[in-house]
N, C-alpha and C positions, 0 to 999 in steps of 0.2 A: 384488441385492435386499437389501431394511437390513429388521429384524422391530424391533417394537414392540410391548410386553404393557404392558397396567395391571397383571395380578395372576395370579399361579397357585396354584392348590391343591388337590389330586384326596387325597380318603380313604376307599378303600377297600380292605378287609382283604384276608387270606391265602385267604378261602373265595369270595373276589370276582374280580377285574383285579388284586390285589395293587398297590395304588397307592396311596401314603399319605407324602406328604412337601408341601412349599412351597417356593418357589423366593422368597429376600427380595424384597419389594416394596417397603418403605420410602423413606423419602426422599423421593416425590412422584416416582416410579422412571419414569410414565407419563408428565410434562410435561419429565422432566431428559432422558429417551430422546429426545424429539422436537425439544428445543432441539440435541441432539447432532448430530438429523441434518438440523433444518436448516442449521449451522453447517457440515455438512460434503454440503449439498446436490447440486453438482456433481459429487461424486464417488460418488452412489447414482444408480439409475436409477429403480429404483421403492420404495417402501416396505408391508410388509404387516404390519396391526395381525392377533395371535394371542392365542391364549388368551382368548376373551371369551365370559364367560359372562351371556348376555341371558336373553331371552324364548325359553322352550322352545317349538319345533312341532314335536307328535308324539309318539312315549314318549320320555320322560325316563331315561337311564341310572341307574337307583339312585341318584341324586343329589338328591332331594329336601330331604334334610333338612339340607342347607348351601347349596342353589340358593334354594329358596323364602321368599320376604319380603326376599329380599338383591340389590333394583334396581342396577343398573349403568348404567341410560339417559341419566345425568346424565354419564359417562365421553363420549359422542356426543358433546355441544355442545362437550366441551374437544377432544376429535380432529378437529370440523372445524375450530374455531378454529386448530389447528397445521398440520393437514392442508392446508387453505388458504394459509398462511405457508410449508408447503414446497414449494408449487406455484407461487408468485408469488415466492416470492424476499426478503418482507417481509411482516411480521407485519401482520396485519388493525389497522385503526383500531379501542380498546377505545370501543364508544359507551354502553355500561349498564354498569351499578355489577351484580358477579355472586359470588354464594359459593357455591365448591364444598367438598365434606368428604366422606372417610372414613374407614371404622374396623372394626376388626374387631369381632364382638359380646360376647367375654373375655378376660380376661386369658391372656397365653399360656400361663402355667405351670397353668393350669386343668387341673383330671382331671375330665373328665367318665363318668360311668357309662354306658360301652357296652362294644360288643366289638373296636372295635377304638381302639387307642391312640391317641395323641397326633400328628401328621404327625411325619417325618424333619427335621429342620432349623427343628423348632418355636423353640429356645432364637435362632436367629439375626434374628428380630424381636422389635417393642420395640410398648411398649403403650402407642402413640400415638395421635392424630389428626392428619388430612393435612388442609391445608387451602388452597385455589387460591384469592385472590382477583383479581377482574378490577375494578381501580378508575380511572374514567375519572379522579379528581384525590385530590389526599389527602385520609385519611381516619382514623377510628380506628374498629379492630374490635374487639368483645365477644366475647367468647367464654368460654359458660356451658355449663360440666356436671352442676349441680344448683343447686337453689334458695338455695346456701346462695351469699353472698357470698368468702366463704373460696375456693367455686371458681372465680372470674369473672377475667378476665383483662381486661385493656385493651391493646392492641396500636396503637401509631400507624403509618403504612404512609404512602409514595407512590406515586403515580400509575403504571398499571404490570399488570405480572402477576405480582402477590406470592405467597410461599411462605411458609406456618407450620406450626407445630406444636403441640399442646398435649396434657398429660395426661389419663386420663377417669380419670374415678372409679367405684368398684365401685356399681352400683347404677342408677345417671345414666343420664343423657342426651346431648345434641348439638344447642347450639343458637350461632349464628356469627350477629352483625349489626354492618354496618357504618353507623357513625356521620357524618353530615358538617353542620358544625352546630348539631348537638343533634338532627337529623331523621334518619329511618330510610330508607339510602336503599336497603337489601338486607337482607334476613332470610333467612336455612337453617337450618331445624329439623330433625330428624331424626325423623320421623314413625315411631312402632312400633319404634323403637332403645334398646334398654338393655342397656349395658356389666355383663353377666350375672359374678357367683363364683364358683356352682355350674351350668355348660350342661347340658344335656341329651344333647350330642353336642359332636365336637370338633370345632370352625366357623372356618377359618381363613379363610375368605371374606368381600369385604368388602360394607360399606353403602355405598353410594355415594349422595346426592343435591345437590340447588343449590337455591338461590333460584329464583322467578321470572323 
C-alpha cells in the first residue's frame, strides 16, 4: 500500500492531545504524490488517500476553529481525476477548462493571540498559492490578489495539467481566471478568503476551492 495526503495539520496544546506541528505540504505535494504513483503504478497494489479533513459527522475533536469555513471538497474532483489515471493506466481525457487553488489564511510567521503557539515546523513553509489548472488547449491565466493591478499576474500555459504558484498579499483575496481569446473560459474565486496579519488563532490549514 502507497499513502497519499493533500495536507496535515493538528494544533493542539500541552492541556489537550499535545499535538501541534505541520507536516510541509507545499509544492502541489497532493498532484506530485499521485503523478509518483502513477509512474510507479505496477509496483503499488493499492493506494490510500490520509489525513483528510472534510465535512465533520458527529462531535468535532476541538478542532473547530482551523476546520470550519476551510472546504477541502474541491481536493475530491482532483483525486478522482488521478485516482482514475491510476486505475486505468492513463490519464483521463481533460474535456473542461478547470481551476483549482489553495492557501493558507496568514502569513506563517503570524503570532496570533491564543494559548497555544505557533505549529512545530511552522518556518518550513512558504506563503504561497497553489494553483492546478486543467486546460483542455492553451490558455492565459489571471491571477488577482487584490484590486490593485500591481497584484495581477498573467501567466500563459498549454494544454495540460498545469502547476503554478503565486504570492498573496496581506489583506486580499483569491481569484484565478483563465483566458482563451479574450472569453472567460474558468473563473475560482475564493469566496469568504482573506490572507489575514493579525489571525485570531494559528490556522495552518488550508482553503481549498475550483471553478465550476
Amino acid at each position: 500500500m502507497a499513502a497519499v495526503s493533500p495536507w496535515f495539520f493538528t494544533h493542539y496544546g500541552l492541556d489537550s492531545w499535545n499535538k501541534n506541528w505541520i507536516y510541509r505540504a507545499d509544492d502541489w505535494l497532493f498532484v506530485r504524490r499521485w503523478e509518483q504513483l502513477i509512474k510507479m503504478r505496477n509496483s503499488v497494489d493499492f493506494v490510500q488517500v490520509i489525513s483528510w479533513n472534510a465535512s465533520f459527522q458527529g462531535a468535532q475533536p476541538n478542532s473547530q476553529a482551523w476546520v470550519d469555513g476551510y472546504p477541502h471538497e474541491a481536493w475530491l474532483r482532483l483525486n478522482g481525476f488521478f485516482s482514475r489515471a491510476f486505475k486505468d493506466g492513463i490519464y483521463p481525457r481533460i474535456v473542461k477548462d478547470v481551476i483549482f487553488v489553495w492557501a493558507r489564511p496568514h502569513p506563517k510567521g503570524a503570532i496570533a493571540n491564543e494559548g497555544v503557539p505557533r505549529p512545530e515546523k511552522w518556518e518550513l513553509t512558504d506563503d504561497l498559492m497553489w494553483i492546478v489548472v486543467f486546460a483542455t488547449a492553451p490558455a492565459t491565466i489571471k491571477i488577482q490578489t487584490s484590486n490593485s493591478k500591481a497584484c495581477t499576474r498573467h501567466v500563459v500555459i498549454e494544454a495540460g495539467v498545469i502547476k503554478l504558484s503565486s504570492s498573496l498579499e496581506i489583506g486580499g483575496g483569491i481569484k484565478v481566471v483563465m483566458l482563451r481569446d479574450d472569453l472567460v473560459m474558468a473563473e475560482c474565486t475564493a469566496i469568504g478568503y482573506r490572507f489575514e496579519e493579525r489571525p485570531g488563532v494559528h490556522n495552518f490549514n488550508a482553503f481549498v476551492t475550483a471553478s465550476e
